[in-house]
MMTF fields as JSON, N, C-alpha, C and O atoms, coordinates in Angstrom:
{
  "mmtfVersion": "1.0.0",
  "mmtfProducer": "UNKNOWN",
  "numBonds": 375,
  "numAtoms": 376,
  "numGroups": 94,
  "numChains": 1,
  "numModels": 1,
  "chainsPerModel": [1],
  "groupsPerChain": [94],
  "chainIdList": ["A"],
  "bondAtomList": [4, 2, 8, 6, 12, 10, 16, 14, 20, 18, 24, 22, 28, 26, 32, 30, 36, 34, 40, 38, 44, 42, 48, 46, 52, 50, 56, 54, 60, 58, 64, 62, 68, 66, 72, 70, 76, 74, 80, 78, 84, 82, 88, 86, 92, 90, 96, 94, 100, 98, 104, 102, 108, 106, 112, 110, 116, 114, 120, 118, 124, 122, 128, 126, 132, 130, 136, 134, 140, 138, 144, 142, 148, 146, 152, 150, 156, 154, 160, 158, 164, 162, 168, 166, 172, 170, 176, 174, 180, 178, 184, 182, 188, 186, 192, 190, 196, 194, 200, 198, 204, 202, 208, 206, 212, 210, 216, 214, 220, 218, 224, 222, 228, 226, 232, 230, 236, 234, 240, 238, 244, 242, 248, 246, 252, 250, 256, 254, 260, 258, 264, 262, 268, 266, 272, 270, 276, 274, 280, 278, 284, 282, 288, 286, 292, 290, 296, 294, 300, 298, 304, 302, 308, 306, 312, 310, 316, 314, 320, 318, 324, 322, 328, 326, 332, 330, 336, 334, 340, 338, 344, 342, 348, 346, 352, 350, 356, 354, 360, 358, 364, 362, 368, 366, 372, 370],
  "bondOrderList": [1, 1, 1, 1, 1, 1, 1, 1, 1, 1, 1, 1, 1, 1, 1, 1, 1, 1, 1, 1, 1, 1, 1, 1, 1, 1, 1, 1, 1, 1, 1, 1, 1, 1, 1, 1, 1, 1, 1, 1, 1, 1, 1, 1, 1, 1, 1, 1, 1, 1, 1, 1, 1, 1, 1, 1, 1, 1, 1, 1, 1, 1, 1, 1, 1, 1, 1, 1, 1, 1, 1, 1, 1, 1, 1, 1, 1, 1, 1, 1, 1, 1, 1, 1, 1, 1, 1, 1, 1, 1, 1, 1, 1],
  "groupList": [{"groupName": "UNK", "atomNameList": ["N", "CA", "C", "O"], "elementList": ["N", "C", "C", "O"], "formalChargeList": [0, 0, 0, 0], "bondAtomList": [1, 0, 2, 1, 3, 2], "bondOrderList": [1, 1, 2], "singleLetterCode": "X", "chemCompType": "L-PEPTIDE LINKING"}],
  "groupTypeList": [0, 0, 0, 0, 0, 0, 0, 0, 0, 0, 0, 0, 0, 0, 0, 0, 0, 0, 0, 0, 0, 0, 0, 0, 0, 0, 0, 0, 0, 0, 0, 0, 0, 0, 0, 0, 0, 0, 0, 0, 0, 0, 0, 0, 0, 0, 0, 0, 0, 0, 0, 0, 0, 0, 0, 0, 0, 0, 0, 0, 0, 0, 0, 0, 0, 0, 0, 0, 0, 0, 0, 0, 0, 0, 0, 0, 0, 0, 0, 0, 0, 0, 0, 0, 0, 0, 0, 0, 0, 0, 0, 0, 0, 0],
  "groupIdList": [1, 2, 3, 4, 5, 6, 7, 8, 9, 10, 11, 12, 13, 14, 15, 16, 17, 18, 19, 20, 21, 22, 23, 24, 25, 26, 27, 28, 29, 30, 31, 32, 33, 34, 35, 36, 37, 38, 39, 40, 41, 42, 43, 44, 45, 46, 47, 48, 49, 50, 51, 52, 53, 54, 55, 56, 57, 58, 59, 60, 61, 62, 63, 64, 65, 66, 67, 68, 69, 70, 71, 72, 73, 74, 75, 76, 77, 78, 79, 80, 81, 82, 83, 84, 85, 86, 87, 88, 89, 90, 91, 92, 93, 94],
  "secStructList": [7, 2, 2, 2, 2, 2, 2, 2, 2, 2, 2, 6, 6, 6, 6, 6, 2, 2, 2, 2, 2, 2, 2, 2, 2, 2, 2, 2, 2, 2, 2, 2, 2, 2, 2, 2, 2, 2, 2, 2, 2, 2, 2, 2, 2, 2, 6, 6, 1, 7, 7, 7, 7, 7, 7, 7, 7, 2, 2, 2, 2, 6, 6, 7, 1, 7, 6, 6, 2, 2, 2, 2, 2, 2, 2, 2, 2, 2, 2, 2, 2, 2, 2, 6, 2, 2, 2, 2, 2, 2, 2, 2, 2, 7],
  "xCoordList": [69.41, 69.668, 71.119, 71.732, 71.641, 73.238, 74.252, 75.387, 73.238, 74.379, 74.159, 75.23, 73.167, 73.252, 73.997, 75.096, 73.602, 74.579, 76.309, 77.095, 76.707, 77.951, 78.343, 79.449, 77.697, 77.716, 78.228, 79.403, 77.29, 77.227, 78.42, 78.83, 78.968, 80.474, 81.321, 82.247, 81.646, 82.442, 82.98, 84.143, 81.432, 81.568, 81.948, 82.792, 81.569, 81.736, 83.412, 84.084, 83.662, 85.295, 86.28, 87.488, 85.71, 86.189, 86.198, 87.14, 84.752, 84.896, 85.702, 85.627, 86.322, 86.871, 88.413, 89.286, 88.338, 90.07, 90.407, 91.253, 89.482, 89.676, 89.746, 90.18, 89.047, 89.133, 90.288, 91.006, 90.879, 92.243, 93.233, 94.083, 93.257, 94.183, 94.373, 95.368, 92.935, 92.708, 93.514, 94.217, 93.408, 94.218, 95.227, 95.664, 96.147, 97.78, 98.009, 98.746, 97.507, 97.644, 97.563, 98.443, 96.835, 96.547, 97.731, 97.873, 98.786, 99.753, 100.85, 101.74, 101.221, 102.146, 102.161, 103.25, 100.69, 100.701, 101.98, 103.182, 101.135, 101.601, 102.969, 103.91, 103.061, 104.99, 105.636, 106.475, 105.159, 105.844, 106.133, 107.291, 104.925, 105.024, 105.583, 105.904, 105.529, 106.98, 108.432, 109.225, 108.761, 110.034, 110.349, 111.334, 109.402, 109.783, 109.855, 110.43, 109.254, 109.528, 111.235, 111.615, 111.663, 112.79, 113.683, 114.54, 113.661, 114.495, 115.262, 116.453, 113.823, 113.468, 114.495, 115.355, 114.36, 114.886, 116.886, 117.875, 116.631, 118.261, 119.024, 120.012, 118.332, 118.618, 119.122, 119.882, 118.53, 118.162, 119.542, 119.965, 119.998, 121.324, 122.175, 123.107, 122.351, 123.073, 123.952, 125.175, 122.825, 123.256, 123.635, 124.193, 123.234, 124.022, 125.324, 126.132, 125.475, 127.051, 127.686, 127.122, 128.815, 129.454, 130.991, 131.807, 131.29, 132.541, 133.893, 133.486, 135.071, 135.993, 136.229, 135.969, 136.805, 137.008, 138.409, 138.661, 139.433, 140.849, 140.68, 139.829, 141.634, 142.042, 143.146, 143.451, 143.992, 145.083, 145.483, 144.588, 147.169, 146.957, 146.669, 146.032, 146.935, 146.461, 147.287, 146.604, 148.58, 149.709, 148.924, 148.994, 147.873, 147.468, 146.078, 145.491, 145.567, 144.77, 144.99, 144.564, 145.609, 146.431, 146.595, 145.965, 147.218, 147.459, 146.426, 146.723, 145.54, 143.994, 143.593, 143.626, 143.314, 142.811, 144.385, 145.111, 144.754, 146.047, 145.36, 144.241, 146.19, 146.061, 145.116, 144.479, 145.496, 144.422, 142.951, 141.969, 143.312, 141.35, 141.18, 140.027, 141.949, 141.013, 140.533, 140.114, 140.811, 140.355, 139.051, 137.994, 139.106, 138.275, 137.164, 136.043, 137.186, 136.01, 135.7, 134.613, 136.594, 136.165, 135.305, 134.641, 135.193, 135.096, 133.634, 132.74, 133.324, 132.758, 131.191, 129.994, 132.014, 130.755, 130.576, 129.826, 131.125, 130.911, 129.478, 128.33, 130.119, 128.431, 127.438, 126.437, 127.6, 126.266, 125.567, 124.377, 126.787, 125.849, 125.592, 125.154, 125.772, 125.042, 124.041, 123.05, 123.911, 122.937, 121.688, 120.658, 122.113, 121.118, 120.558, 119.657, 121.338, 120.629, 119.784, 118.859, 120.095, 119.439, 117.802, 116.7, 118.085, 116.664, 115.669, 114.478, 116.572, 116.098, 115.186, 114.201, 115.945, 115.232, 113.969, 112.82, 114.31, 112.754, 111.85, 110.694, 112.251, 110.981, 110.231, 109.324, 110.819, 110.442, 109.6, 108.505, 110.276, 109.759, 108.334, 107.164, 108.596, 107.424, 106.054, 105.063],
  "yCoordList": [215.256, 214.598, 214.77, 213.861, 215.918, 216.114, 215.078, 214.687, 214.83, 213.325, 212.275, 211.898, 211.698, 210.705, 211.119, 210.585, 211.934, 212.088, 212.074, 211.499, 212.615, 212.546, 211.035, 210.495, 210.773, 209.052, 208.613, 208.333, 208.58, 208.059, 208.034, 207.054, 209.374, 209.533, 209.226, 209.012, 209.011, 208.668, 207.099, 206.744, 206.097, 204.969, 205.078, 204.24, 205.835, 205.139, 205.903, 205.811, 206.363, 206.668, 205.853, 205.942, 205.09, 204.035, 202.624, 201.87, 202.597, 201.423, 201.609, 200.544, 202.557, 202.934, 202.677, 202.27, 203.124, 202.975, 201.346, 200.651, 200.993, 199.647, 198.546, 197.396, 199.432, 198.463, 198.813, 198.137, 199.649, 200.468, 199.498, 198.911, 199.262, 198.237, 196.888, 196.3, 196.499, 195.052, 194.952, 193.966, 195.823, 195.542, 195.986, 196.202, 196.376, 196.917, 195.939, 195.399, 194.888, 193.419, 192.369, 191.539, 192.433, 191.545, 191.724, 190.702, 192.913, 193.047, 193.143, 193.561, 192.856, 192.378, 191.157, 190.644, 190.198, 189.05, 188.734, 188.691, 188.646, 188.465, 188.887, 188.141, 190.064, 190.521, 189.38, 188.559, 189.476, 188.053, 187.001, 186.604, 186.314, 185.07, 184.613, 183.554, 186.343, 186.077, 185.928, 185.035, 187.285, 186.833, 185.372, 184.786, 184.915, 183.031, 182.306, 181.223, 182.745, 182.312, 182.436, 181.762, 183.369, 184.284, 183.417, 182.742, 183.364, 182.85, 181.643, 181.459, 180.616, 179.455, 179.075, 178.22, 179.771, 179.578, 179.917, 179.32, 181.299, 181.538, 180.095, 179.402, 180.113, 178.748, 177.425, 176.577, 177.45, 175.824, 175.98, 174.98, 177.508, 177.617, 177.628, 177.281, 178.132, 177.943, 176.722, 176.604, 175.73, 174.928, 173.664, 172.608, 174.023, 173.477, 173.497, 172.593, 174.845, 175.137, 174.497, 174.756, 173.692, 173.714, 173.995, 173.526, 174.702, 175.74, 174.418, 173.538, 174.337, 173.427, 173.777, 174.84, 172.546, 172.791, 172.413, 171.589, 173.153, 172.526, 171.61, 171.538, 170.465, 169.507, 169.175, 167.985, 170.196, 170.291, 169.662, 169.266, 169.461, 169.111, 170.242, 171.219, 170.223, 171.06, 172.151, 173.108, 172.33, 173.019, 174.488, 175.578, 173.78, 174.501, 174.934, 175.867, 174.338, 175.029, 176.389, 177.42, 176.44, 177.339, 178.448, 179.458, 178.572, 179.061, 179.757, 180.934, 179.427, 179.584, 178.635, 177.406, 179.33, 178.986, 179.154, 180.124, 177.995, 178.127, 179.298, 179.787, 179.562, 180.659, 180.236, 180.909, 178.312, 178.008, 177.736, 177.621, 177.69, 177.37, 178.475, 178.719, 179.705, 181.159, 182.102, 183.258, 180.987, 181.241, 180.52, 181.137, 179.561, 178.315, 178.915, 178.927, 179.434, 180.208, 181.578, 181.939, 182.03, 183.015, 183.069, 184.08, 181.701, 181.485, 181.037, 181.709, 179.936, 179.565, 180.488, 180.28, 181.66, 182.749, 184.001, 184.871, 184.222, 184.533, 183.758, 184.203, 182.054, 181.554, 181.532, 181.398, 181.688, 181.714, 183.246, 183.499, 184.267, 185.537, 185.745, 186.845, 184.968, 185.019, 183.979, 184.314, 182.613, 182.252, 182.334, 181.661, 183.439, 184.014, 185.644, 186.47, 185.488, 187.452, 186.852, 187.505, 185.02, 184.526, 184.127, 184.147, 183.861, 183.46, 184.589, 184.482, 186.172, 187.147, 187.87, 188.608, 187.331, 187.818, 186.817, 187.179, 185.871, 184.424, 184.907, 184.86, 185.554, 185.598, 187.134, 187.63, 187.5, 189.286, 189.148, 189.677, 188.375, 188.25, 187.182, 187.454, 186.468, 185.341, 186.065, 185.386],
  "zCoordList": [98.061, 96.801, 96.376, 95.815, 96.647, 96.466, 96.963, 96.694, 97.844, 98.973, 97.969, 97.494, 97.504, 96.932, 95.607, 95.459, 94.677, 93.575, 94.016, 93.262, 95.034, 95.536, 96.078, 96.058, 96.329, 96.647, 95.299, 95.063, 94.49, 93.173, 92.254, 91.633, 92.259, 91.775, 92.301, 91.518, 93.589, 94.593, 94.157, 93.96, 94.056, 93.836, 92.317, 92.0, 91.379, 89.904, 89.694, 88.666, 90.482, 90.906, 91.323, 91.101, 91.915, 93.03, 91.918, 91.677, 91.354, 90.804, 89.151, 88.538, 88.469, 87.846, 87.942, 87.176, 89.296, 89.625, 89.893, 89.33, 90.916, 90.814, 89.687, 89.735, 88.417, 86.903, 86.811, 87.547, 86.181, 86.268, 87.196, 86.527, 88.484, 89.043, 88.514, 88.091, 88.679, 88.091, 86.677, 86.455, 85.895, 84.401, 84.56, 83.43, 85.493, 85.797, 86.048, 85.224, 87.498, 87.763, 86.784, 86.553, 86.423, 84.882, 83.853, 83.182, 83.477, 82.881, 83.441, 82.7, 84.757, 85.308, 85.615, 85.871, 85.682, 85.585, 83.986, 83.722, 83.591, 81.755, 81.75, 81.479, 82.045, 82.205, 83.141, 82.77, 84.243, 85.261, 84.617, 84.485, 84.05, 83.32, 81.952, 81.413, 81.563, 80.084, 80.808, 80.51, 82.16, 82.649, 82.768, 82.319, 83.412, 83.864, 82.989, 83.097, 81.823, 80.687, 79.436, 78.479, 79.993, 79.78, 80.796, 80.226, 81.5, 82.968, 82.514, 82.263, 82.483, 81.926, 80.937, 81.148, 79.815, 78.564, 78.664, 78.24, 79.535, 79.966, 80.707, 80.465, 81.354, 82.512, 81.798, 82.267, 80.579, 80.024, 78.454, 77.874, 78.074, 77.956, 78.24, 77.515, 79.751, 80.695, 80.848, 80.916, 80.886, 81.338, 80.218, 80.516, 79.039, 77.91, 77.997, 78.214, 77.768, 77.589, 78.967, 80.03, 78.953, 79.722, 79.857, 79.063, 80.798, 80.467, 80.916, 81.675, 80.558, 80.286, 81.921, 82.484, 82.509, 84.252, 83.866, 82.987, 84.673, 85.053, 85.656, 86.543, 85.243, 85.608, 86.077, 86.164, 86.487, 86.727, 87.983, 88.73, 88.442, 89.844, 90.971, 90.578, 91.868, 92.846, 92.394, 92.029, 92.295, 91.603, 91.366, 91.934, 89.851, 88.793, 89.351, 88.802, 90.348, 90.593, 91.376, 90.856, 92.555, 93.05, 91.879, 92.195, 90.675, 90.179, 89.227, 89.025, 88.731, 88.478, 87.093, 87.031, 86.31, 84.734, 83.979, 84.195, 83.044, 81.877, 81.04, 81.199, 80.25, 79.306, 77.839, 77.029, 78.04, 77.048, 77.118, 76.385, 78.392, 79.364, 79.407, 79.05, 79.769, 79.611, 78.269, 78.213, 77.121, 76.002, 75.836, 75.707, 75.84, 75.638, 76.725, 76.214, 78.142, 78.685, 77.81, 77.359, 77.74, 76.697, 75.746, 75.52, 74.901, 73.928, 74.166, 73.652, 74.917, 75.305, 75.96, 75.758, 76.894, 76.993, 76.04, 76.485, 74.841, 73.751, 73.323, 73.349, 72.802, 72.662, 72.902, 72.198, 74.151, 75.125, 75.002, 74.809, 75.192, 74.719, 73.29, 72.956, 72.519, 71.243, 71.3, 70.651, 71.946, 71.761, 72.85, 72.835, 73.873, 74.24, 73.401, 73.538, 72.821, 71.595, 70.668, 70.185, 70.174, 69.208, 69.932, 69.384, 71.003, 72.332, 72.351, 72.06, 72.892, 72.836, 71.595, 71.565, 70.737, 69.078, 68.776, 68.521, 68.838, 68.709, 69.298, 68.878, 70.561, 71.698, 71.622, 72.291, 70.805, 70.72, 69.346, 69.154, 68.464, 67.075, 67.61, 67.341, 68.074, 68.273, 69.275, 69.547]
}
C-alpha cells in the first residue's frame, strides 16, 4: 500500500508542477504579446518621424551631416524619445 500512496504523491507532484509551468507559459505568453505590442507602437513612431537627409552634393556628403542638419537630427530624436516616454506612460497607465 506504501507503493501506491507513493505513486499518488509523486503524480499530485508532477501534476502540480506542471500547473505551475502551464501558468509561467501563459504569462510569458501575455508578456510576449504586450512586447509586440510595444515593438509595434515603437516601430509606427519610428517611422513617423522622419530625420532631414542631406542633400548635399557628393562634396557634402563626404564630409558628413552640416552643423545645421546635426541639430535638426538632434532635435528631431529628442522628439521621438519623448514621444516614445509619452507611448510608454499610455501603455503602463492603460
Amino acid at each position: 500500500m506504501d507503493e501506491h500512496g507513493g505513486d499518488g504523491s509523486v503524480l499530485d507532484l508532477l501534476e502540480k508542477r506542471i500547473d505551475e509551468t502551464v501558468g509561467q507559459l501563459l504569462e510569458c505568453r501575455k508578456e510576449n504579446e504586450a512586447l509586440r505590442s510595444e515593438m509595434a507602437s515603437l516601430q509606427s513612431i519610428l517611422r513617423s518621424c522622419k530625420l532631414p537627409v542631406s542633400g548635399a552634393s557628393e562634396e557634402g556628403r563626404d564630409e558628413g551631416f552640416s552643423y545645421t542638419e546635426k541639430v535638426r537630427i538632434k532635435q528631431k530624436l529628442v522628439q521621438i524619445l519623448q514621444r516614445i516616454e509619452v507611448e510608454l506612460r499610455n501603455d503602463s497607465a492603460g
